[in-house]
mmCIF file of the N, C-alpha and C atoms, coordinates in Angstrom:
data_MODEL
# 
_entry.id   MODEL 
# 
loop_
_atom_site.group_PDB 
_atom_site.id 
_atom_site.type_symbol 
_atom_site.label_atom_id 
_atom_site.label_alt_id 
_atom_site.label_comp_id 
_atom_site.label_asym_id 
_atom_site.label_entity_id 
_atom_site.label_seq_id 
_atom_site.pdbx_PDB_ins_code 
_atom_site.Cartn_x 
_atom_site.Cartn_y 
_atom_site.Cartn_z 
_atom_site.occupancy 
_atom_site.B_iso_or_equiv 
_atom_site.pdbx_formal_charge 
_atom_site.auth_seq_id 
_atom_site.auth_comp_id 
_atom_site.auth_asym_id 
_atom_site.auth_atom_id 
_atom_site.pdbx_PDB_model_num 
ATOM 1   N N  . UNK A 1 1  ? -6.062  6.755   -26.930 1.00 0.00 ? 1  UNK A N  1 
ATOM 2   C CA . UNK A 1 1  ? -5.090  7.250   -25.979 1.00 0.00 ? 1  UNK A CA 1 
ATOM 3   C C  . UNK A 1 1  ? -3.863  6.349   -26.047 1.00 0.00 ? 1  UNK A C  1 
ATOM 4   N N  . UNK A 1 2  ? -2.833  7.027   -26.145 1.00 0.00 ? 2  UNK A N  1 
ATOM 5   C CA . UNK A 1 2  ? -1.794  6.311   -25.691 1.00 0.00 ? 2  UNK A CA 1 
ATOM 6   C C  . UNK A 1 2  ? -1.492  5.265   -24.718 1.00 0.00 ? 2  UNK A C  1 
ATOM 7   N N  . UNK A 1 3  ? -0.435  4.665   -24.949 1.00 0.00 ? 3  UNK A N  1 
ATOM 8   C CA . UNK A 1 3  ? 0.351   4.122   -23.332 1.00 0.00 ? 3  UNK A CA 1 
ATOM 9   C C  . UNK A 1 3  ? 0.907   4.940   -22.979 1.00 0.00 ? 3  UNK A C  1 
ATOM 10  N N  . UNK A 1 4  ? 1.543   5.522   -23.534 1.00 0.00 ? 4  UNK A N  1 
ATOM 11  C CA . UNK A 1 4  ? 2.553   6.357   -22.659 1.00 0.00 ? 4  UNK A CA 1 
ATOM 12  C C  . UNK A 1 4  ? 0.864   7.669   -21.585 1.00 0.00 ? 4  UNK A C  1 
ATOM 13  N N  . UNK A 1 5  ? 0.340   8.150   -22.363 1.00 0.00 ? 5  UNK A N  1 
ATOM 14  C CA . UNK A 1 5  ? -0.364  9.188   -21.761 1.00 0.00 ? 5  UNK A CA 1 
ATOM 15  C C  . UNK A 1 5  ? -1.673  8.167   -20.580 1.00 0.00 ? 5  UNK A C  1 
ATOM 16  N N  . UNK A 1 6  ? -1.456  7.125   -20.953 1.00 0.00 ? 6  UNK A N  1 
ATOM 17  C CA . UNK A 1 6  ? -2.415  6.104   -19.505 1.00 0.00 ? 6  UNK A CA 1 
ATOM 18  C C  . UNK A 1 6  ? -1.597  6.121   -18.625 1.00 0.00 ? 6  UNK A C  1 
ATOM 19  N N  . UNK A 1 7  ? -0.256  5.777   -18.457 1.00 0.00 ? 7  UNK A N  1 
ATOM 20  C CA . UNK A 1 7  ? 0.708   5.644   -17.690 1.00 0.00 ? 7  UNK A CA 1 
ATOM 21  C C  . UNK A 1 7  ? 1.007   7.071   -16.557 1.00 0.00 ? 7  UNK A C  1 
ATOM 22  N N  . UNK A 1 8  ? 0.996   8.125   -17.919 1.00 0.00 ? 8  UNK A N  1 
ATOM 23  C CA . UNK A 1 8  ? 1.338   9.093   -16.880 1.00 0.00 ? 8  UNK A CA 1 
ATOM 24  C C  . UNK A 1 8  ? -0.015  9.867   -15.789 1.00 0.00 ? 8  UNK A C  1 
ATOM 25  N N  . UNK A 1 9  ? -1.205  9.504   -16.843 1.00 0.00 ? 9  UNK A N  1 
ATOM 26  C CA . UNK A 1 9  ? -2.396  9.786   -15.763 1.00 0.00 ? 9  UNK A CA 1 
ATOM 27  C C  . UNK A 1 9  ? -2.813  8.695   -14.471 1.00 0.00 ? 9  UNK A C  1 
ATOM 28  N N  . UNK A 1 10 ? -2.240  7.553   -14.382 1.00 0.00 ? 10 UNK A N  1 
ATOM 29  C CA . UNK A 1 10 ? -2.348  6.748   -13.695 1.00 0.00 ? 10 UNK A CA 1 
ATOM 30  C C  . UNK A 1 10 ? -1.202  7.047   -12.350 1.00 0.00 ? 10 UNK A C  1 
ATOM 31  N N  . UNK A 1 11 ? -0.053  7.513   -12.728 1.00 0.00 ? 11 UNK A N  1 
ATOM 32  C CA . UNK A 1 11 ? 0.766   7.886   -12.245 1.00 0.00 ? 11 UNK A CA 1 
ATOM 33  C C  . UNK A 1 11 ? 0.657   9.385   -11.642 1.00 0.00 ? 11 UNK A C  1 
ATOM 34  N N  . UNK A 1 12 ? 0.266   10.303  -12.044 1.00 0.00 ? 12 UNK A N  1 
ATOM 35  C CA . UNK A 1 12 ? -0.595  11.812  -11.548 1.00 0.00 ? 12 UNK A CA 1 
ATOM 36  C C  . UNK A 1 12 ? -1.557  11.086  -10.718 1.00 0.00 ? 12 UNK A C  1 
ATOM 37  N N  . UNK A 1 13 ? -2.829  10.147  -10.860 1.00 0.00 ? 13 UNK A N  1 
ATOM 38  C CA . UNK A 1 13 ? -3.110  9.880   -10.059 1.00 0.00 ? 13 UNK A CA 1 
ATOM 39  C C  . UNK A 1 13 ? -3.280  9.295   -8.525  1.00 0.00 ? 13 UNK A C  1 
ATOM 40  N N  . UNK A 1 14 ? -1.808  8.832   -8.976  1.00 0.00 ? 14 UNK A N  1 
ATOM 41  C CA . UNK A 1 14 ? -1.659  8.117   -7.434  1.00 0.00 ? 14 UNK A CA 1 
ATOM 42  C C  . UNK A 1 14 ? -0.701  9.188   -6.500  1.00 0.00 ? 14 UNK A C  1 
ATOM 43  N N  . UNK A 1 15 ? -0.288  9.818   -7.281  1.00 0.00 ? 15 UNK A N  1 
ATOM 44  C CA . UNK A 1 15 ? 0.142   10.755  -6.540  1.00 0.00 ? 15 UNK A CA 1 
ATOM 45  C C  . UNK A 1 15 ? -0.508  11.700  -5.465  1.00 0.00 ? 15 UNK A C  1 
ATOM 46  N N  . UNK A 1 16 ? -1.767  12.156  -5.882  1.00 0.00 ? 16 UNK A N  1 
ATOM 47  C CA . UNK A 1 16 ? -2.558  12.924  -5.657  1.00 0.00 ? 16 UNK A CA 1 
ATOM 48  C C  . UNK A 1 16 ? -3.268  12.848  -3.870  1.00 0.00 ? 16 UNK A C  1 
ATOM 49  N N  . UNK A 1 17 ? -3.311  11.685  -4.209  1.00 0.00 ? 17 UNK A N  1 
ATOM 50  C CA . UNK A 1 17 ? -4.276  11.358  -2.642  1.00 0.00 ? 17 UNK A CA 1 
ATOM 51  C C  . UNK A 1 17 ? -2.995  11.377  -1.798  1.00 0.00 ? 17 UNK A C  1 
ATOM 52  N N  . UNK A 1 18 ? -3.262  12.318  -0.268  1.00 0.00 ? 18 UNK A N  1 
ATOM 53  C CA . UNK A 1 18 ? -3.039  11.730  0.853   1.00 0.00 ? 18 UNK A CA 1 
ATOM 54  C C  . UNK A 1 18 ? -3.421  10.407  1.632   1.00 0.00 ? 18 UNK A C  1 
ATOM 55  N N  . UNK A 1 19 ? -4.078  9.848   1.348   1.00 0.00 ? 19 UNK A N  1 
ATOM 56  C CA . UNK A 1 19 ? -5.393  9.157   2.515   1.00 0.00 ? 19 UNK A CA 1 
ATOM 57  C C  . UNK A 1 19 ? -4.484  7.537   1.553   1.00 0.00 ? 19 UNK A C  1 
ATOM 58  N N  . UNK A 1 20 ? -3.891  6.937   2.384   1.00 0.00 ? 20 UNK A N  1 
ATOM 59  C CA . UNK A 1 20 ? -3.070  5.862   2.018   1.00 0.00 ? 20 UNK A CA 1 
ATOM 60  C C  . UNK A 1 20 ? -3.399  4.676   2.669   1.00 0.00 ? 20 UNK A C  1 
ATOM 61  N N  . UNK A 1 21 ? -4.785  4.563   2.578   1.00 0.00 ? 21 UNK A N  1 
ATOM 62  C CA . UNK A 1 21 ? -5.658  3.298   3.027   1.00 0.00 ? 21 UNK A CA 1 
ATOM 63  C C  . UNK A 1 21 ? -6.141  3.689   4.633   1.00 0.00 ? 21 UNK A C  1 
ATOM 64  N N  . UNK A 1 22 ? -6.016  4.646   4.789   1.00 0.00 ? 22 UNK A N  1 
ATOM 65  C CA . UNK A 1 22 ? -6.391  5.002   6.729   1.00 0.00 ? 22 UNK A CA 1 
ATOM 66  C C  . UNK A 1 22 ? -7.703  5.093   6.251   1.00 0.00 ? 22 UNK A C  1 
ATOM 67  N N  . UNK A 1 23 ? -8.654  4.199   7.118   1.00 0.00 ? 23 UNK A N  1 
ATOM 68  C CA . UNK A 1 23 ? -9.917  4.358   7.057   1.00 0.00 ? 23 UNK A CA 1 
ATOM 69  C C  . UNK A 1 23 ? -11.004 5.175   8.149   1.00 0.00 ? 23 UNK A C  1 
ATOM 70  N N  . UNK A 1 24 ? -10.103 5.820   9.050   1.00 0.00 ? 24 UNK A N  1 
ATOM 71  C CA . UNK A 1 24 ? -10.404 6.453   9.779   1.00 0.00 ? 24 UNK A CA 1 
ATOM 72  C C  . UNK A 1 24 ? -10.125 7.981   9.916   1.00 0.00 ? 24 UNK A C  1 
ATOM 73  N N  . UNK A 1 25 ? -10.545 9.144   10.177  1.00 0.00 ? 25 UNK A N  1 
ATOM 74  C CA . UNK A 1 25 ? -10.169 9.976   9.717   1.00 0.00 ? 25 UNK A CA 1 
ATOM 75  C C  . UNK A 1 25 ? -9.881  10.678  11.222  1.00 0.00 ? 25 UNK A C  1 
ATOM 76  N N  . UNK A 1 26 ? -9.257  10.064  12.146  1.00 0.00 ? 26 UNK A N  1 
ATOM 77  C CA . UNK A 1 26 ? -8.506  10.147  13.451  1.00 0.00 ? 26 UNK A CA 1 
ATOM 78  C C  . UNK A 1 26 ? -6.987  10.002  12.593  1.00 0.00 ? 26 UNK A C  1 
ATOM 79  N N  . UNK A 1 27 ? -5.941  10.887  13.401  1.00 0.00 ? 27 UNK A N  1 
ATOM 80  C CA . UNK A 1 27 ? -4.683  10.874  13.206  1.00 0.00 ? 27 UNK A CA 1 
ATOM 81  C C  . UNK A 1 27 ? -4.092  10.053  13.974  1.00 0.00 ? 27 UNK A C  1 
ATOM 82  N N  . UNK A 1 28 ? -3.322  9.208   13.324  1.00 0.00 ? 28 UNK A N  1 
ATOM 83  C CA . UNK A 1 28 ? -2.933  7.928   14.427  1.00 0.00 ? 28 UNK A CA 1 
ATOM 84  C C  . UNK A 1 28 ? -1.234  9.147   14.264  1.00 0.00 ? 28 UNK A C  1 
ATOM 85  N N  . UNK A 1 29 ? -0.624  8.302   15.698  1.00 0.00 ? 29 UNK A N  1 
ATOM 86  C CA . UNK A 1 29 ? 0.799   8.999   16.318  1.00 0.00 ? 29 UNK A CA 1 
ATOM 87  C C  . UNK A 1 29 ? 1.275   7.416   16.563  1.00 0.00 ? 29 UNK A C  1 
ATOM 88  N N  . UNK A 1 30 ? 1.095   6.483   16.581  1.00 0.00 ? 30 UNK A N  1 
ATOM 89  C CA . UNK A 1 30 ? 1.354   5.391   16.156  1.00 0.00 ? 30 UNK A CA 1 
ATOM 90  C C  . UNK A 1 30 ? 1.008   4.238   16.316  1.00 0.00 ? 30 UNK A C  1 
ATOM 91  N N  . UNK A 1 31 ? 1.321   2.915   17.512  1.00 0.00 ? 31 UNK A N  1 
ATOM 92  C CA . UNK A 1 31 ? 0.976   1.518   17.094  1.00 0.00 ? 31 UNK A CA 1 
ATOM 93  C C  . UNK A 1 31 ? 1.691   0.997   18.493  1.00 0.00 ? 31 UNK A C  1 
ATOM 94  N N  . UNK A 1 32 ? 0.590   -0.136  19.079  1.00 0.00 ? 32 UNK A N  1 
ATOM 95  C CA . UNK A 1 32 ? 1.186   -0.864  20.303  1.00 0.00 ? 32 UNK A CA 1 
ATOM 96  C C  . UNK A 1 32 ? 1.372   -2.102  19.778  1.00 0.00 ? 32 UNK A C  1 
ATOM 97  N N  . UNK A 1 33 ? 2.690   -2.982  19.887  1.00 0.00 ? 33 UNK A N  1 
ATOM 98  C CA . UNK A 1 33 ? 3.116   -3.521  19.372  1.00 0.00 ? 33 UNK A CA 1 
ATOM 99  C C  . UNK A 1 33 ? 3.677   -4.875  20.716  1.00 0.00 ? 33 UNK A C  1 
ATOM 100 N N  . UNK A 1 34 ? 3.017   -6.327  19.911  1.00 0.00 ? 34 UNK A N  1 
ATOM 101 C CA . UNK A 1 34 ? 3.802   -6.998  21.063  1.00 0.00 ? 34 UNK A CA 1 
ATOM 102 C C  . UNK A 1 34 ? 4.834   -7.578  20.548  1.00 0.00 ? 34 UNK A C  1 
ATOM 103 N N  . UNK A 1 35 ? 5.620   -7.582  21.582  1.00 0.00 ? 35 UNK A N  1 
ATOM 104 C CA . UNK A 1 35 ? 6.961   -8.301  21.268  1.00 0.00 ? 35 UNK A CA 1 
ATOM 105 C C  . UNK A 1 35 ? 7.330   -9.696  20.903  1.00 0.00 ? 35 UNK A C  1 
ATOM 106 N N  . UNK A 1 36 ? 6.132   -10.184 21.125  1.00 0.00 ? 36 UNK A N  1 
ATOM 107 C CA . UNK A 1 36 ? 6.299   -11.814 21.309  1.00 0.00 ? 36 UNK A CA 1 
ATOM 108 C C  . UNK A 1 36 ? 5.935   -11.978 20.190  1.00 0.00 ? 36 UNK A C  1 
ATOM 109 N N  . UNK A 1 37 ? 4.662   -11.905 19.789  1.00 0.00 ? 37 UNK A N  1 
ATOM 110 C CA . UNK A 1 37 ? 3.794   -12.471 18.642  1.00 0.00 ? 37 UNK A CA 1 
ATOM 111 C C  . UNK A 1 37 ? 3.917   -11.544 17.370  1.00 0.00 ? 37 UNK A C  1 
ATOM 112 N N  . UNK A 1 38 ? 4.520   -10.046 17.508  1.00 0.00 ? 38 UNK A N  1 
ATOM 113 C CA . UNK A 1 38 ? 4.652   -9.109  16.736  1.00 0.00 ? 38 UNK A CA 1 
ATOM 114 C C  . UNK A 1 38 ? 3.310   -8.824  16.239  1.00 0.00 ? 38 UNK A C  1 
ATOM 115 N N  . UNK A 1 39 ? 2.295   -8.746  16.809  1.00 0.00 ? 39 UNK A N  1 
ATOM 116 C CA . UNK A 1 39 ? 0.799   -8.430  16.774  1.00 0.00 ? 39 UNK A CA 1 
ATOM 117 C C  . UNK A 1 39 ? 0.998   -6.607  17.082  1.00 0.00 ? 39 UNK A C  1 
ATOM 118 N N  . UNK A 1 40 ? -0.068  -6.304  16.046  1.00 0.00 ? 40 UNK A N  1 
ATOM 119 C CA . UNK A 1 40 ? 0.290   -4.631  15.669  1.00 0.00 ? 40 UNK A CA 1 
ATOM 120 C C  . UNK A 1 40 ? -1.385  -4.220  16.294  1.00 0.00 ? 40 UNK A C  1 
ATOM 121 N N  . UNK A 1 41 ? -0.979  -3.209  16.927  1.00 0.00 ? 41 UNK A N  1 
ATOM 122 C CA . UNK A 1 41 ? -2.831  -2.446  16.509  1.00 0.00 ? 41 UNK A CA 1 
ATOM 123 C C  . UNK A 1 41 ? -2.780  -1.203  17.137  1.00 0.00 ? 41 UNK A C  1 
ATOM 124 N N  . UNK A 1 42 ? -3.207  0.216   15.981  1.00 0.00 ? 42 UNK A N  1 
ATOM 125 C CA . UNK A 1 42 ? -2.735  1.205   15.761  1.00 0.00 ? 42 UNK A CA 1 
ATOM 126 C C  . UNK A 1 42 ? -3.564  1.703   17.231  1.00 0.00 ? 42 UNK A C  1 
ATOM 127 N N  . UNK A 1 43 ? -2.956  3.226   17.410  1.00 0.00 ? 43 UNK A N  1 
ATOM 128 C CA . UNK A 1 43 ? -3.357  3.561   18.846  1.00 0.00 ? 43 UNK A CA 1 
ATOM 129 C C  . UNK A 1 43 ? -5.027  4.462   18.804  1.00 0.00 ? 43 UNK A C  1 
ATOM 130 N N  . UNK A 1 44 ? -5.250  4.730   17.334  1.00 0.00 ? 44 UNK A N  1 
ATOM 131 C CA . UNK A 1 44 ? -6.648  5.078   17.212  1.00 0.00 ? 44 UNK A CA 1 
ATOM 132 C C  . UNK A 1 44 ? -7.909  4.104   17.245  1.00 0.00 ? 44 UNK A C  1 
ATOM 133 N N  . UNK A 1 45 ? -7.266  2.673   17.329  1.00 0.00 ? 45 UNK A N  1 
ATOM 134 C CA . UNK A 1 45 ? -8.074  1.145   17.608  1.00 0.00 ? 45 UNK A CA 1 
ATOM 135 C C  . UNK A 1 45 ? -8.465  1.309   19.255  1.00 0.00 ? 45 UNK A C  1 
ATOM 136 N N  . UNK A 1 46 ? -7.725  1.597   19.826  1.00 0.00 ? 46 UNK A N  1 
ATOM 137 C CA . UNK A 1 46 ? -7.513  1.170   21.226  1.00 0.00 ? 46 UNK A CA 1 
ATOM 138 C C  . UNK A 1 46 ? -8.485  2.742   22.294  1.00 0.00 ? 46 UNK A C  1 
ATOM 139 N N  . UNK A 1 47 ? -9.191  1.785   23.009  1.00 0.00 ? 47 UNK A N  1 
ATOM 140 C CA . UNK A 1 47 ? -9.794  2.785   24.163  1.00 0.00 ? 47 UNK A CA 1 
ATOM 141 C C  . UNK A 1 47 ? -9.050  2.854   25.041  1.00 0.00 ? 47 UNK A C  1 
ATOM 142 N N  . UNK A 1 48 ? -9.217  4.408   25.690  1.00 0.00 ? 48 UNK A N  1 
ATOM 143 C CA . UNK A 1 48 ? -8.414  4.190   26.971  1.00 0.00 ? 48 UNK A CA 1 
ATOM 144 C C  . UNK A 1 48 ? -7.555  4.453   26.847  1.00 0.00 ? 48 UNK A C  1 
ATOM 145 N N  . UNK A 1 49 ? -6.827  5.003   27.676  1.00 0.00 ? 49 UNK A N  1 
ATOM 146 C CA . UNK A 1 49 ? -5.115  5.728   28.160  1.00 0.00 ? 49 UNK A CA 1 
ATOM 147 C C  . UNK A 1 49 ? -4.167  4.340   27.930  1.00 0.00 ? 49 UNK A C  1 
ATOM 148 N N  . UNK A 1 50 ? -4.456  2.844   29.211  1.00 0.00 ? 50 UNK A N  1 
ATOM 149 C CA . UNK A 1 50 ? -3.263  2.281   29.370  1.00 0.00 ? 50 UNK A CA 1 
ATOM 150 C C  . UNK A 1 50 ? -3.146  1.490   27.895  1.00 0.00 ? 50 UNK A C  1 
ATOM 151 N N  . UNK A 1 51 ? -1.909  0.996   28.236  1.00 0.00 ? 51 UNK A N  1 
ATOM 152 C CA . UNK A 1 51 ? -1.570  -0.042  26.850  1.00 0.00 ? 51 UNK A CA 1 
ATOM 153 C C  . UNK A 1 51 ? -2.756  -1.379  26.878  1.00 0.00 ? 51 UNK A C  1 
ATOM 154 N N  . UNK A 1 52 ? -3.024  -1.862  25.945  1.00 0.00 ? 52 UNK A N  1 
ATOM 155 C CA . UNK A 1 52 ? -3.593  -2.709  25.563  1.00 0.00 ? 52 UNK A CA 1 
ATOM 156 C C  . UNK A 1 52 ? -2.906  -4.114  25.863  1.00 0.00 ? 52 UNK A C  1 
ATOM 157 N N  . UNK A 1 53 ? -3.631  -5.483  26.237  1.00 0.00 ? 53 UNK A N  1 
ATOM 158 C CA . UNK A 1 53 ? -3.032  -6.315  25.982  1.00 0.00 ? 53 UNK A CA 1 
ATOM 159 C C  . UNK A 1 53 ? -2.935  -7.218  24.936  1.00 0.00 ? 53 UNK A C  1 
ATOM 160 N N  . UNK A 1 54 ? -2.264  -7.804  24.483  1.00 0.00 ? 54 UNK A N  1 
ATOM 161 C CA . UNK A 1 54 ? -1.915  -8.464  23.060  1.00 0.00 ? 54 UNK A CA 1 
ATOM 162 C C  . UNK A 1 54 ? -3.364  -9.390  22.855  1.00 0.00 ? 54 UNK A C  1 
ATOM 163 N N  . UNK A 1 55 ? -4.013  -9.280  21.721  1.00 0.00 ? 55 UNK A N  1 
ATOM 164 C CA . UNK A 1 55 ? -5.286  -9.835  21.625  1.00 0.00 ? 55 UNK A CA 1 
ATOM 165 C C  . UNK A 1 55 ? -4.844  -11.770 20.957  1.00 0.00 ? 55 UNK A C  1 
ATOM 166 N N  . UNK A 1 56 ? -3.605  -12.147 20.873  1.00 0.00 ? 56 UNK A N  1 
ATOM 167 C CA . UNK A 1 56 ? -3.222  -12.934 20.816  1.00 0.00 ? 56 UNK A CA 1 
ATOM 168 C C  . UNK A 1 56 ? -2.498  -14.282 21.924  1.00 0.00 ? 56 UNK A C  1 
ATOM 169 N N  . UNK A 1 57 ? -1.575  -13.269 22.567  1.00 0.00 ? 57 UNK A N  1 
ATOM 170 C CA . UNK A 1 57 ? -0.801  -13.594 23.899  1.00 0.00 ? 57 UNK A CA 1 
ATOM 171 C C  . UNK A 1 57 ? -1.383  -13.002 25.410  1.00 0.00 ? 57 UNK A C  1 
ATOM 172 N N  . UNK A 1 58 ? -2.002  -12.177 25.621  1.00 0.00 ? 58 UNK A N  1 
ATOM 173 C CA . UNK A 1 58 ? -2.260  -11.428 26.464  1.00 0.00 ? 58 UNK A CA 1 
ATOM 174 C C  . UNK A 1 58 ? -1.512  -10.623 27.360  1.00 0.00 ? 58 UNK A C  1 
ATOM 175 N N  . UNK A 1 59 ? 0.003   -10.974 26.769  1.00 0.00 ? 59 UNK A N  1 
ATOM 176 C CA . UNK A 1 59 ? 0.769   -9.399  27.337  1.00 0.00 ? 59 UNK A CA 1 
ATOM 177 C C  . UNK A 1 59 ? 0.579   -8.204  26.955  1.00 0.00 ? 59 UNK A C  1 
ATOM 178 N N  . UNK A 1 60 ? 1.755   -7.478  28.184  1.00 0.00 ? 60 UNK A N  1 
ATOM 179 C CA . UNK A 1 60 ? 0.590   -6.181  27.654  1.00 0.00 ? 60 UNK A CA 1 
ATOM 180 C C  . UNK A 1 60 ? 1.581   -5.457  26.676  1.00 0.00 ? 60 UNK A C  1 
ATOM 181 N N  . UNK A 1 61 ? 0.993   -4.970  25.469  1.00 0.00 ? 61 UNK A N  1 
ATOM 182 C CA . UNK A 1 61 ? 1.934   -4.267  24.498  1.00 0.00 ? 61 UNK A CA 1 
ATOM 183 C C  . UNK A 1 61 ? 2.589   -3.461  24.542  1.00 0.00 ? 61 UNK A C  1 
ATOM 184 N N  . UNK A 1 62 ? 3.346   -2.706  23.814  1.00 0.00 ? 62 UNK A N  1 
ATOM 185 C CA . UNK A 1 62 ? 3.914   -1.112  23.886  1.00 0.00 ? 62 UNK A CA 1 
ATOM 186 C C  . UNK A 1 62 ? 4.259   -0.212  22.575  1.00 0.00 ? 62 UNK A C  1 
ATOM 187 N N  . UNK A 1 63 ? 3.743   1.188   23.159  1.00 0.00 ? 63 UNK A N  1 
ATOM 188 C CA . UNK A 1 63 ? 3.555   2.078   22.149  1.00 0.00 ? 63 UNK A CA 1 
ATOM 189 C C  . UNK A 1 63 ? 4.919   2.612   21.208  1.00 0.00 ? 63 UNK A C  1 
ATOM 190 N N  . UNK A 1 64 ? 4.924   2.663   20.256  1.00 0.00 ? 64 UNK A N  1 
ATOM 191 C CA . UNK A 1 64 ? 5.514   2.878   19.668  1.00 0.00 ? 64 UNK A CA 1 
ATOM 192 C C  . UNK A 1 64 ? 5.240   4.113   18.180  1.00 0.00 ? 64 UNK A C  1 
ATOM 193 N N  . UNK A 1 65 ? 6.181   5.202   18.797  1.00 0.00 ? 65 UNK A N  1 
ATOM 194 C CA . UNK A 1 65 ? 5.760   6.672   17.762  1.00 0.00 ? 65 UNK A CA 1 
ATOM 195 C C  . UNK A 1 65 ? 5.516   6.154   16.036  1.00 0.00 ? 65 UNK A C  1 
ATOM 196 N N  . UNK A 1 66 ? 4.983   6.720   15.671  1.00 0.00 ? 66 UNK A N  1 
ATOM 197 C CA . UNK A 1 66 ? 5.446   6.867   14.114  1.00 0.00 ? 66 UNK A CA 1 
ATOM 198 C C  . UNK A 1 66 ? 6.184   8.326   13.835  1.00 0.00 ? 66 UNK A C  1 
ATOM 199 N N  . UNK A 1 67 ? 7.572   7.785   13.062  1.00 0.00 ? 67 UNK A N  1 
ATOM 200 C CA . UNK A 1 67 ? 7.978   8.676   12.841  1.00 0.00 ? 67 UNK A CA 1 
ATOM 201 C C  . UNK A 1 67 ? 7.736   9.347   11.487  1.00 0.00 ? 67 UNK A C  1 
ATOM 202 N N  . UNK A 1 68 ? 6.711   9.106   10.265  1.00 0.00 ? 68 UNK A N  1 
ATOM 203 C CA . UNK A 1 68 ? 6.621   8.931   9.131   1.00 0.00 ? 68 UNK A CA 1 
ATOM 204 C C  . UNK A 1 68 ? 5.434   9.937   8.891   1.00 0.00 ? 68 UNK A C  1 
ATOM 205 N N  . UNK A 1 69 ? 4.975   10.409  7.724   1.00 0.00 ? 69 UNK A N  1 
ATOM 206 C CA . UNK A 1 69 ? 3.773   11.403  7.814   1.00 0.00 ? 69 UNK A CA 1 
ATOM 207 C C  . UNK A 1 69 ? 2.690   10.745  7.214   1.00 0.00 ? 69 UNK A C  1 
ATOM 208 N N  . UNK A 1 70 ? 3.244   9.006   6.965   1.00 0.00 ? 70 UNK A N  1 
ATOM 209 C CA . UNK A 1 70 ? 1.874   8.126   6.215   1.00 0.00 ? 70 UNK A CA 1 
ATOM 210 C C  . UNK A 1 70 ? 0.887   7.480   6.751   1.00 0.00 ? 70 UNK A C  1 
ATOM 211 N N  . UNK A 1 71 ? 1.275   7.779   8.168   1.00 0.00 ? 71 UNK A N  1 
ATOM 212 C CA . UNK A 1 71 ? 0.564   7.016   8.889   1.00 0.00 ? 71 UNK A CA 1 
ATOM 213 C C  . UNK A 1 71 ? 0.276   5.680   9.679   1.00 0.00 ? 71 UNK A C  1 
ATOM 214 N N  . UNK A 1 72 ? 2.082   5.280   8.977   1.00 0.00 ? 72 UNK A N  1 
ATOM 215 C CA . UNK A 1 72 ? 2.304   3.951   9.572   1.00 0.00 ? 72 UNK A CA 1 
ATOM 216 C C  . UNK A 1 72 ? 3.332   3.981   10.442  1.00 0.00 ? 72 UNK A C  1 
ATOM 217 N N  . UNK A 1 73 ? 3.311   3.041   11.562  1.00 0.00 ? 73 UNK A N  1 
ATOM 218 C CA . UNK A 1 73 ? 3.615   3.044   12.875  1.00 0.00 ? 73 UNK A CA 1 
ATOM 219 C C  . UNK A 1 73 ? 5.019   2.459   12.916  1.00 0.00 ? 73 UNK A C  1 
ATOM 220 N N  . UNK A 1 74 ? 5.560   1.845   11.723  1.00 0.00 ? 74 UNK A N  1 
ATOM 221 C CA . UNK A 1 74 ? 7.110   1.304   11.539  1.00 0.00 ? 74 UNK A CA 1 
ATOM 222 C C  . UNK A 1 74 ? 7.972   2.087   11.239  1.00 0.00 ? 74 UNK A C  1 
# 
């Protein structure tokens, strides 16, 4: 086989998948985020309606949409 024809099946391949490391197969809408410590944790982590508090600082975080269709919350 070629390089050139590894390249382009490697490349077809990554194309292919949706699933871009989400290991959960819940649709996250996005990510509570603290301000202080910039500590992330997506909103399909979290029980419960209210915001979470920062598992670092212990303020309490805030939600933030994803506007993106990959699944990430930035």
């Amino acid at each position: 086989m070629s390089i050139i024809g590894t390249v382009r099946e490697v490349l077809q391949a990554s194309t292919q998948s949706t699933n871009r490391g989400d290991v959960t197969d819940e649709e996250s809408k996005g990510a509570y985020w603290c301000d202080d410590c910039g500590e992330r944790v997506r909103d399909v982590d979290v029980e419960g309606e209210a915001p979470p508090d920062c598992p670092t600082c212990g303020d309490e975080m805030r939600f933030e949409r994803s506007t993106g269709t990959t699944g990430c919350a930035c």
